[in-house]
C-alpha positions in Angstrom: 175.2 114.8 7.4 177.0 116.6 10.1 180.9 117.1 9.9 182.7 114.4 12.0 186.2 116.0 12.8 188.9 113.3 13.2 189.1 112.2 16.7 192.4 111.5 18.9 192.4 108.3 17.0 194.0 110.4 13.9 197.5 110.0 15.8 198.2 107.3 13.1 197.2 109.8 10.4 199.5 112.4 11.7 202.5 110.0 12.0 202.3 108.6 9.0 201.6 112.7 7.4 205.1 113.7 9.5 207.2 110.5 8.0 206.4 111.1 4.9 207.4 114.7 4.6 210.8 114.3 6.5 210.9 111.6 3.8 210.6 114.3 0.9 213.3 116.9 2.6 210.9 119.2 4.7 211.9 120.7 7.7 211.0 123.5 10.4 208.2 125.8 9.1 207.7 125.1 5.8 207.5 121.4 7.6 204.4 122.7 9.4 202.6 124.6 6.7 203.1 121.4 4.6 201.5 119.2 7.6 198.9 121.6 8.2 197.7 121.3 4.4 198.3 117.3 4.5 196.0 117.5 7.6 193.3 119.3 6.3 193.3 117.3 3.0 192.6 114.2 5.2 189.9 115.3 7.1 188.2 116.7 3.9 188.4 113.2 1.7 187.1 111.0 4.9 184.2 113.7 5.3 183.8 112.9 1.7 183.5 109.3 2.4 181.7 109.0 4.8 179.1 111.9 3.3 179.2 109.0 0.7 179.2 106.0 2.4 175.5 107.5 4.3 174.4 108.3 0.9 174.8 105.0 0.2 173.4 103.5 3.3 170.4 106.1 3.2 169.7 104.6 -0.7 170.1 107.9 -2.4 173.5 106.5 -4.3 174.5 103.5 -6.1 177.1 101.5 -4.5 179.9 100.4 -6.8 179.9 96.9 -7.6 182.3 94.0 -8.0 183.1 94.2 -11.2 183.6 98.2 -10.9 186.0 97.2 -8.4 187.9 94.7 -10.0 186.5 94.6 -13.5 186.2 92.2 -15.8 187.5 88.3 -14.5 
């Protein structure tokens, strides 16, 4: 699978990143190192799922199921 970088569309994702840590006290540079991390966290546990989710697709990994979802009714 080749690496899909986030596209423009991650504006959400970087909103949501920069609330959060003004939330948690974080300002000027340590405010940007912090994002930067954030950032590249993201982009490293959607390449994960979607590396998954073609696994999946491609039959080479068991999807979970309902009940490892939402376990026993």
């Amino acid at each position: 699978m080749d690496a899909r970088p986030l596209s423009s569309g991650d504006d959400g994702f970087a909103m949501e990143i920069l609330k959060d840590l003004v939330a948690q006290g974080y300002s000027g540079d340590e405010l940007i190192n912090e994002f930067a991390n954030q950032r590249a966290n993201i982009k490293k546990a959607v390449a994960k799922m979607l590396e998954e989710a073609d696994e999946i697709a491609a039959g080479t990994r068991p999807s979970a199921t309902t009940k490892d979802i939402f376990g026993e009714e």
